[in-house]
ROVEX-543885 format. One record per residue (C-alpha): residue number from 1; residue in three letters; z, x, y negated. Coordinates in nm, 4 decimals. Example, Ala and Ser with C-alpha at 12.3 -4.5 7.8 and 13.67 -1.06 7.14 Angstrom:
<rs>
R;1;ALA;0.7800;1.2300;0.4500
R;2;SER;0.7140;1.3670;0.1060
</rs>
This chain:
<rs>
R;1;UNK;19.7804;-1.6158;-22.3445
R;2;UNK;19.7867;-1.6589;-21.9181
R;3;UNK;20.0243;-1.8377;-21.7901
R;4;UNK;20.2163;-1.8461;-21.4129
R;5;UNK;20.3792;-2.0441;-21.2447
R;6;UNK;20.5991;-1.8109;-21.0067
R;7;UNK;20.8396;-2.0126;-20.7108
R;8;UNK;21.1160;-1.7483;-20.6167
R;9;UNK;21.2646;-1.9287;-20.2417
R;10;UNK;21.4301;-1.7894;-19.9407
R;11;UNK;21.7657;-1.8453;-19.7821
R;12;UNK;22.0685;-1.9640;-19.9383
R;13;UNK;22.2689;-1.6825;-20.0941
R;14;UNK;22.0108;-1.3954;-20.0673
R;15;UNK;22.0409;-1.3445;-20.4346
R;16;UNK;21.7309;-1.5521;-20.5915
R;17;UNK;21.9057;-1.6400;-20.8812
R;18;UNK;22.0399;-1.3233;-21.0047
R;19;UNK;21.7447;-1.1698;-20.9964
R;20;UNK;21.5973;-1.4261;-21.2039
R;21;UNK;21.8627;-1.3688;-21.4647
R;22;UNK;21.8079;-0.9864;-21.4677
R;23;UNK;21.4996;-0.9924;-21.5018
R;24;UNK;21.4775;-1.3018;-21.7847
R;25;UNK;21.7900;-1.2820;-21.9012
R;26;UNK;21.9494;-0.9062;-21.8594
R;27;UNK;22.2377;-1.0349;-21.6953
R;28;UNK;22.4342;-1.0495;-21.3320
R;29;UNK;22.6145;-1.3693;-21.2039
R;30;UNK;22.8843;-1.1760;-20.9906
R;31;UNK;22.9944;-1.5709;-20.8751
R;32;UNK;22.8212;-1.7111;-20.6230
R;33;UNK;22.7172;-2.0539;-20.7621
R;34;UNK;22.4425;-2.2210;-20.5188
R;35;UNK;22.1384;-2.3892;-20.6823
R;36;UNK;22.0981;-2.7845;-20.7188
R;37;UNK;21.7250;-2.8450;-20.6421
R;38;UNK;21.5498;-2.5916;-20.8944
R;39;UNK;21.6726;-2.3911;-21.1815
R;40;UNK;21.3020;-2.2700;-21.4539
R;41;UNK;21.3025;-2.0053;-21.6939
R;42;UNK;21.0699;-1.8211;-21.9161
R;43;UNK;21.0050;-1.4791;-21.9632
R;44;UNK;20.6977;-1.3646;-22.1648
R;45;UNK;20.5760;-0.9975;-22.0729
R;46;UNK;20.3026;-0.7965;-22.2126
R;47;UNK;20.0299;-0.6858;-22.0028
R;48;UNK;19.7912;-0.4261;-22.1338
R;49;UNK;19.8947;-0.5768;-22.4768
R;50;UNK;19.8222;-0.8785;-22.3843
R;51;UNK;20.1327;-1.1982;-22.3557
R;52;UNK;20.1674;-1.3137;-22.0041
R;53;UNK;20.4191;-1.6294;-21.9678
R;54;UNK;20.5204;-1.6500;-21.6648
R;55;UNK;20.7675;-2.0218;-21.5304
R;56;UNK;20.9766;-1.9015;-21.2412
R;57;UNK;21.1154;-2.1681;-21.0600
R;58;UNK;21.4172;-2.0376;-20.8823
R;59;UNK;21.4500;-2.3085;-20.5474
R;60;UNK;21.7362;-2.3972;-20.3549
R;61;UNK;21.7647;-2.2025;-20.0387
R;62;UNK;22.0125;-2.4785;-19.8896
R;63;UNK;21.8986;-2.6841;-19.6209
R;64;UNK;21.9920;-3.0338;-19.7842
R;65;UNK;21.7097;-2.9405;-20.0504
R;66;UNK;21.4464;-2.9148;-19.8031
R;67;UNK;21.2406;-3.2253;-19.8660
R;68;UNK;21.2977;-3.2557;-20.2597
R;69;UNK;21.2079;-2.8921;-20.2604
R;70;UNK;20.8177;-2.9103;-20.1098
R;71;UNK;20.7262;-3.1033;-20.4896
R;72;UNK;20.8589;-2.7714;-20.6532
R;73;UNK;20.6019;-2.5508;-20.4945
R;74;UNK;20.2834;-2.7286;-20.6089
R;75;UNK;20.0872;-2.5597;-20.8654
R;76;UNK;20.2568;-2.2687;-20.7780
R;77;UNK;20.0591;-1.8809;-20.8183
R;78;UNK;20.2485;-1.6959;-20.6610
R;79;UNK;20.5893;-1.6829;-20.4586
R;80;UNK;20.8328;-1.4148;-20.4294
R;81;UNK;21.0124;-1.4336;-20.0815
R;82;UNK;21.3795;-1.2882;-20.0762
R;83;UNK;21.5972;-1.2016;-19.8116
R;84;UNK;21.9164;-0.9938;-19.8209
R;85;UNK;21.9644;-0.6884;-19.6370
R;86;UNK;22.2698;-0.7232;-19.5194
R;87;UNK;22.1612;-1.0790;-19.3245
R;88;UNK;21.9100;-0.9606;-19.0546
R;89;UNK;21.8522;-1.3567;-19.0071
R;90;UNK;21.7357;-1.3471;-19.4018
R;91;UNK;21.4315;-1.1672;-19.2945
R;92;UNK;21.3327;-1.3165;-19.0024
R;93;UNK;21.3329;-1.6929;-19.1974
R;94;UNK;21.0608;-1.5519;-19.4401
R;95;UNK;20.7561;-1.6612;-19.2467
R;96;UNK;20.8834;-2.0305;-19.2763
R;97;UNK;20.9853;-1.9581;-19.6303
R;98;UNK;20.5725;-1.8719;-19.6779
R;99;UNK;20.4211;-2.1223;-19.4200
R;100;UNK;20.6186;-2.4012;-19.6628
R;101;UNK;20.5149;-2.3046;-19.9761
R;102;UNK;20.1751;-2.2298;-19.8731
R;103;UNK;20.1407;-2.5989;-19.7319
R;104;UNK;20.2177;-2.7541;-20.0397
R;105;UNK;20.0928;-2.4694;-20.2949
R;106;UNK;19.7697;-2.3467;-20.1414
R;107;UNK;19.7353;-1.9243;-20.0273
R;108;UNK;19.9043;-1.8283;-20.2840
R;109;UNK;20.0113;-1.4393;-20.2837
R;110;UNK;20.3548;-1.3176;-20.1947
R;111;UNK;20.5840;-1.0348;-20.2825
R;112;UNK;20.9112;-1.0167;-20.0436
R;113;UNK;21.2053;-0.8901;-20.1877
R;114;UNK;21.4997;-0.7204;-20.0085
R;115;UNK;21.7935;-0.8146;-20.2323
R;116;UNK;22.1836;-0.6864;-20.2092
R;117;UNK;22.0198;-0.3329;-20.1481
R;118;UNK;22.3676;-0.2018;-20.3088
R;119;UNK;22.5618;-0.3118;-20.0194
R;120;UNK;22.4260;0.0167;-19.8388
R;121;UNK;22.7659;-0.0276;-19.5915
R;122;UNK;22.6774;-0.3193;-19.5484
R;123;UNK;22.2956;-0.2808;-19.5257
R;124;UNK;22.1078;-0.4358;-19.1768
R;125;UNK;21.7662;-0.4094;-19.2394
R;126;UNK;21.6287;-0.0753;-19.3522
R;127;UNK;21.3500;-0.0687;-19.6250
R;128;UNK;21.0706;0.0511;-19.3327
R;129;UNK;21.1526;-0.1871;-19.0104
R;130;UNK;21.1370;-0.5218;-19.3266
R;131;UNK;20.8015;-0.3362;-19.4232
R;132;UNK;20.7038;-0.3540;-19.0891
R;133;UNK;20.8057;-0.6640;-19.0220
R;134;UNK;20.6153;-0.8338;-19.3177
R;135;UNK;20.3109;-0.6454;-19.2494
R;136;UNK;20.3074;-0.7951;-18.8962
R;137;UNK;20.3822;-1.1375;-19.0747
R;138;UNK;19.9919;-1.1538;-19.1684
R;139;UNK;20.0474;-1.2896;-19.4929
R;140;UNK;19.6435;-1.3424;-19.6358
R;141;UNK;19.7511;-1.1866;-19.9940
R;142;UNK;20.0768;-0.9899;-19.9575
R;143;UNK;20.1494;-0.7763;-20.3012
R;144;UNK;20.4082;-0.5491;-20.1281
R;145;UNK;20.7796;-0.5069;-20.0353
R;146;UNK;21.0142;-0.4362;-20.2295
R;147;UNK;21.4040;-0.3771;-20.1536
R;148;UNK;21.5954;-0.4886;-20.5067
R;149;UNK;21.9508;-0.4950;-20.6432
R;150;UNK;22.0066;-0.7486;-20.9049
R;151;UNK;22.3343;-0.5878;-20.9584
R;152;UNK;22.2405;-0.2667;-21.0427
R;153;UNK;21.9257;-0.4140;-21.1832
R;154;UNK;21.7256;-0.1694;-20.9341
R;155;UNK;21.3734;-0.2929;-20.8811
R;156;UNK;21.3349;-0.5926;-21.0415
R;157;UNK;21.1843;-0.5596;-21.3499
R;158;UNK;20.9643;-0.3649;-21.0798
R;159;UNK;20.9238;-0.6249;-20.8850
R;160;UNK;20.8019;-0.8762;-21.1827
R;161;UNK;20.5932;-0.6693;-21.3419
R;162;UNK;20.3865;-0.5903;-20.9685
R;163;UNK;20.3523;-0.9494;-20.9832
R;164;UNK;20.2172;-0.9712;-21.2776
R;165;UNK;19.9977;-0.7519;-21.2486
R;166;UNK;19.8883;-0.8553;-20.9194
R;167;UNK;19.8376;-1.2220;-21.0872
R;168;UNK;19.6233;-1.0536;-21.4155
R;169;UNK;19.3903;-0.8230;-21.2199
R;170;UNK;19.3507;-1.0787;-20.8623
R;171;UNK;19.3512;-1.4000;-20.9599
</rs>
């Protein structure tokens, strides 16, 4: 069986941990409850019939957590990067979101996830200008972009199962 260890991090409140529970759990947190340091679970996927396990830490976006936060991302394969679309700032804190895990974790690849993209009234950042804007980024092994709604559960299995793939075939 492989195994990953995948960090999910970005702002606070760009919808990190509901998209871990959809995809591990099937489920959406409507509440906004904000992490305390780092939340794990475990979701086993097959992969050309093989088992993949993959450990997603979910992180604390919240500044308070910055220090305990950089021991979370060691050991790390990948990261998935989320910002919200409806908080143009979201997006343009992803290249310190990477630079930090990359210091601790190594090049590790990324996939960046635009979350909340139900809100479309609400919606500030359009799939192609964040596309853009994280190919400019320069990240050395970026999987893709991908806009996500953990509420509607649109894109994230998706989104999990590019990553894995990415991890079984690249790494």
């Amino acid at each position: 069986m492989l195994a990953y260890k995948v960090v999910v991090v970005g702002a606070y409140a760009v919808g990190k941990t509901t998209l871990v529970l959809n995809f591990t759990e099937h489920r959406f947190q409507e509440l906004y409850i904000p992490t305390i340091g780092v939340q794990f679970s475990v979701k086993d996927v097959y992969y050309d019939d093989e088992l993949v396990k993959l450990t997603i830490w979910d992180i604390a976006g919240q500044e308070e957590f910055k220090y305990v936060r950089t021991e979370f991302y060691k050991g790390a394969n990948a990261q998935i990067l989320v910002y919200d679309v409806t908080r143009h700032q979201s997006l343009e804190e992803i290249k310190a979101w990477y630079d930090d895990v990359c210091k601790y974790a190594g090049d590790i690849p990324a996939l960046v996830l635009g979350n909340k993209n139900d809100l479309e009234s609400q919606k500030e950042i359009g799939y192609e200008y964040a596309k853009d804007y994280v190919e400019k980024l320069n990240f050395n092994k970026l999987i893709g972009v991908i806009e996500t709604s953990a509420k509607l559960s649109k894109n994230v299995d998706k989104a999990f199962y590019d990553l894995t793939d990415y991890l079984v075939n690249k790494i």
